[in-house]
N, C-alpha and C positions, 0 to 999 in steps of 0.2 A: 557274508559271502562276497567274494568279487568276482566282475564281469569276467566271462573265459571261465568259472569256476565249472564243472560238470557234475549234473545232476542225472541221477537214476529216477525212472517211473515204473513203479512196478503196481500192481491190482491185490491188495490183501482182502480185497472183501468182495464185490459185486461187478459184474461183467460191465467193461465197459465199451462204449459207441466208437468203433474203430475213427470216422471221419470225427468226429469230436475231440477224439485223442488226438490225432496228427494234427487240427488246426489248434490244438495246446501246446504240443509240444515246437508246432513253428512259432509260436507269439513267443515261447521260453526263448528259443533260438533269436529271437528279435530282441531279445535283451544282452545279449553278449552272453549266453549259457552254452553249452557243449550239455544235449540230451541224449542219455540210451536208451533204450524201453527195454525191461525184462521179457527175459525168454518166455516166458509164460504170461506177460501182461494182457493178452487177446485170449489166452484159452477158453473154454466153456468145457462145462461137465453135464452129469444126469441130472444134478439141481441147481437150477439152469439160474438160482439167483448168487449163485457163486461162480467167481470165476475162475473157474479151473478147480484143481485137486487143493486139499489142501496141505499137502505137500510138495507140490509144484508151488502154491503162492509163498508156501514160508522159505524154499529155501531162494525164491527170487528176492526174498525180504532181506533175508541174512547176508546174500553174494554181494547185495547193494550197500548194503551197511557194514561192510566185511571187505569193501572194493579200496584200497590205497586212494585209490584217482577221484573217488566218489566222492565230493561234499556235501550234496544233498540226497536225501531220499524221498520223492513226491507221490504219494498215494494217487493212483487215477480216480477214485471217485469213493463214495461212500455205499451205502445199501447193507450188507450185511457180511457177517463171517472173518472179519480181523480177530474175534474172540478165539475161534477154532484155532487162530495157528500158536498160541502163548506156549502152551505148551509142547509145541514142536524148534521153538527158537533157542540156539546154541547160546543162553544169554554170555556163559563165559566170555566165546568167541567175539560177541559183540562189545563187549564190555574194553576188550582188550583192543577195537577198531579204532578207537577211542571218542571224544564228540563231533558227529556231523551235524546236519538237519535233517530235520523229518516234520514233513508236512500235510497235514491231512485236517478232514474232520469230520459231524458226525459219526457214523460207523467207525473210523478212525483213533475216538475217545477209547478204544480197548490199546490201541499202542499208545496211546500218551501217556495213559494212565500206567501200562504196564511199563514204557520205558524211561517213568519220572521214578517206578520204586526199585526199577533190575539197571539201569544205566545210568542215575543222574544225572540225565541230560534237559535242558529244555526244549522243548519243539516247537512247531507253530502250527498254531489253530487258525486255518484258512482256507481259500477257493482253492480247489485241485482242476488239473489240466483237463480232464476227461468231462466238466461241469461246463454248463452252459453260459454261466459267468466266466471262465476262460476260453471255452473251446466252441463258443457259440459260431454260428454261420456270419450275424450282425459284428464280430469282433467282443472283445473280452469288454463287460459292461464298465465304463471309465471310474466310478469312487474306487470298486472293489480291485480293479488291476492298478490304481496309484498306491493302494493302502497294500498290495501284495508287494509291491517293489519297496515303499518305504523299509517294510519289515526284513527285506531282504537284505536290501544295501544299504540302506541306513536309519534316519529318522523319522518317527512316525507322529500326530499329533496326537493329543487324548481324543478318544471317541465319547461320544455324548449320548445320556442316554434319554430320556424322555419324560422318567415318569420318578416319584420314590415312595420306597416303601416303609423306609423307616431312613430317619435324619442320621446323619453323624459321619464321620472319615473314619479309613480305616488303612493299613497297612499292610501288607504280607505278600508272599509268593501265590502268584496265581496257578489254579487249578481245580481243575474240573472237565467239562465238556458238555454230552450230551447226553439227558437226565438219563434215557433207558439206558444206555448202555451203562453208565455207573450205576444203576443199580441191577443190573444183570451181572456185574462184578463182588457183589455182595456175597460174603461167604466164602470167597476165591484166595487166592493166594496172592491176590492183586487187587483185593477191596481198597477202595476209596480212602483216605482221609485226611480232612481240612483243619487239621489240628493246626493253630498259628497259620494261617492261608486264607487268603480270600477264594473264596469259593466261584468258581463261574459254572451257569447252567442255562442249557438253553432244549428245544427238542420241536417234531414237527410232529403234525398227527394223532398228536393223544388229546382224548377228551379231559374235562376238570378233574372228574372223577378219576382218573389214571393216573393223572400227574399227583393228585394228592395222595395214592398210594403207593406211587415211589419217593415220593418224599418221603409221607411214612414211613417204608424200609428205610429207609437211609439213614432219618434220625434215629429209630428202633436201636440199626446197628451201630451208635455211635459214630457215625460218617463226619457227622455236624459238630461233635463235641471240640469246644477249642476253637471253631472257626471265629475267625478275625473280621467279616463281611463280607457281603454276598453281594455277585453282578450278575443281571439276568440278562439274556441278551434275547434271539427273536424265539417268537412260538408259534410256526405259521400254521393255521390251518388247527388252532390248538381251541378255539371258542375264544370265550375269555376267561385265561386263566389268571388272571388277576388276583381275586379274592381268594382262590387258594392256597395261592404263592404268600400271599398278604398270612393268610390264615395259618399257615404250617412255618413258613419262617420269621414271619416279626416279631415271634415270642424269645428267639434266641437272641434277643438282645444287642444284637448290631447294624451296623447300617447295610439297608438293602436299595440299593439303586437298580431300574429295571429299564426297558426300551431301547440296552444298547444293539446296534444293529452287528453282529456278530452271530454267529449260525448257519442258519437258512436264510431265503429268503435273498431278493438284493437290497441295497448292495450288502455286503460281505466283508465287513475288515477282517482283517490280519492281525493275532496279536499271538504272543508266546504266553505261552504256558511255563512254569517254572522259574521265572522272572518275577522278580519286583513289579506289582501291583498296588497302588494308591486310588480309593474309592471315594471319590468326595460329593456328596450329596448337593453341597452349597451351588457348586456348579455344574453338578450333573452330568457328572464326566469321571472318566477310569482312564488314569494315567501312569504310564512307566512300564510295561508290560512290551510296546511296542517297540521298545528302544534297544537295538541290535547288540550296544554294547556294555550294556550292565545284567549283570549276572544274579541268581536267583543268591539268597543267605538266608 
C-alpha cells in the first residue's frame, strides 16, 4: 500500500464500539490513509452479537472489494458471524476486483481462509481498527501499531517466538488462523488445508480439552496432511495448553515453534497469510511472511 491509498471498513462479524471505531479510523487517517466506513458498519440486529443482517454485512463486504478506488478492505473487529456471509459473496464479482488487502483476524480466519481458496490473494492477519490495540482511548498500543505499518508500507522483522515444540526449519506459504473457526470450516466448501504450508494457529478461551478436539478434527479430516511446520502464536485465557498442542502435533513430524505473539492478546503483530513463511527453531523466529513484497509460490 501507499500513503493517500483508501481503505474501506466494513463489520463482517460482531458489532462494533462506535467511539473505538472513529478513534481507529483517525489514527488510519494519521497515516496518510483516505478511510470510508461501510453503510452498514454500526448496524445491530435481534442477535445482537452480529452486526447487522447478514445481508447488509455481505454486500458492505463485496461493494468494498468491488470499489476501483478501494485498496484495502479493514475488518472493524472480530466476535463472530464472517462464516454466515460465504455463501452470500458474489465470489466471481470479486475475483474479477482484482487483488486488494484484506485485514482482519480472529473471527476474520472464515475470510482468509475462504479468500486464500475463491481469490488467491494473500491477506493480513492483524489488529483491526474497532480493537483496543488500535482504537483504544490511551492511543494504539506502540509494538502492535509499528508492526501494522511495517506490514503495510513496508518491512517487517521476524517475530520471535518463545518456546519449541519440536526442532527443525521449515518452508512454505503461511496459513491458517484461528483454531475454532478452521475447524468450524471442516466439511465446507472452504475446509482448511496445509498441504506444502506452514501452518499458523492460534485461539482464546478454550480449555486443553477443547483445543485437543479440534485438533482432532482437523487431523481426522486431513487438514494436517502434507503440512511443512507449524507456528503457534498466542492462546489467551487458554490454561495451559502446551502439552496438548505438544501432544496432538509433534507426531506429524515437523518443526513446531510456539509463543509467537500473533493473535490475541498484546502486543499483536501483523503478518500475511499466503506469503512465504520460513520457521526456524534455531532461532526462534518465523520470518518472510511479513514482507510486503514477496509473493506467496
Amino acid at each position: 500500500m501507499q500513503r493517500g491509498d483508501t481503505v474501506a471498513i466494513v463489520s463482517p462479524s460482531g458489532p462494533a464500539d462506535a467511539a473505538m471505531l472513529g478513534r481507529g479510523v483517525r489514527r488510519l487517517e494519521g497515516l496518510g490513509l483516505k478511510v470510508v466506513v461501510g453503510a452498514h458498519a454500526l448496524d445491530r440486529q435481534r442477535l445482537g452479537y452480529l452486526a447487522g443482517g447478514d445481508a447488509e454485512r455481505a454486500a458492505d463486504l463485496q461493494a468494498a472489494w468491488c470499489d476501483p478506488a478501494v485498496s484495502a478492505v479493514f475488518c472493524c473487529r472480530g466476535g463472530y458471524g464472517a462464516g454466515r456471509l460465504l455463501g452470500l459473496l458474489d465470489w466471481d464479482a470479486m475475483r474479477a476486483a482484482g487483488d486488494k488487502v484484506l485485514l482482519g483476524s480472529s473471527d476474520i480466519t472464515a475470510l482468509h481462509n475462504a479468500f486464500a481458496i475463491e481469490l488467491g490473494v494473500p491477506t493480513l492477519h492483524g489488529p483491526m481498527p474497532a480493537n483496543d490495540l488500535v482504537g483504544g482511548e490511551d492511543g494504539p498500543e506502540p509494538r502492535t501499531w509499528e508492526s501494522l505499518q511495517a506490514a503495510l508500507f513496508g518491512t517487517g522483522a521476524p517475530v520471535q517466538g518463545d518456546r519449541v515444540l519440536a526442532p527443525g526449519r521449515a518452508e512454505g506459504v503461511l496459513a491458517g488462523g484461528n483454531l475454532s473457526l478452521l475447524a468450524s470450516m471442516c466439511g465446507t466448501r472452504w475446509q482448511p488445508s496445509f498441504a506444502g504450508r506452514v501452518a499458523f494457529l492460534e485461539d482464546i478461551g478454550e480449555e486443553p480439552y477443547r483445543i485437543d478436539r479440534m485438533l482432532t478434527q482437523l487431523l481426522q479430516a486431513g487438514v494436517f496432511d502434507g503440512v511443512r511446520g507449524i507456528a503457534l502464536g498466542s492462546w489467551v485465557n487458554c490454561g495451559d495448553p502446551y502439552p496438548v498442542l505438544e501432544d496432538r502435533l509433534g507426531a506429524l513430524g515437523v518443526p513446531v515453534l510456539a509463543g509467537l505473539p500473533v493473535g490475541h492478546g498484546s502486543p499483536q503483530m501483523t503478518m500475511w497469510l499466503g506469503r512465504l513463511g520460513v520457521i526456524d527453531t534455531e532461532s526462534c523466529s518465523l520470518a518472510g511472511p511479513f514482507r510486503n513484497g514477496e509473493q506467496a509460490r
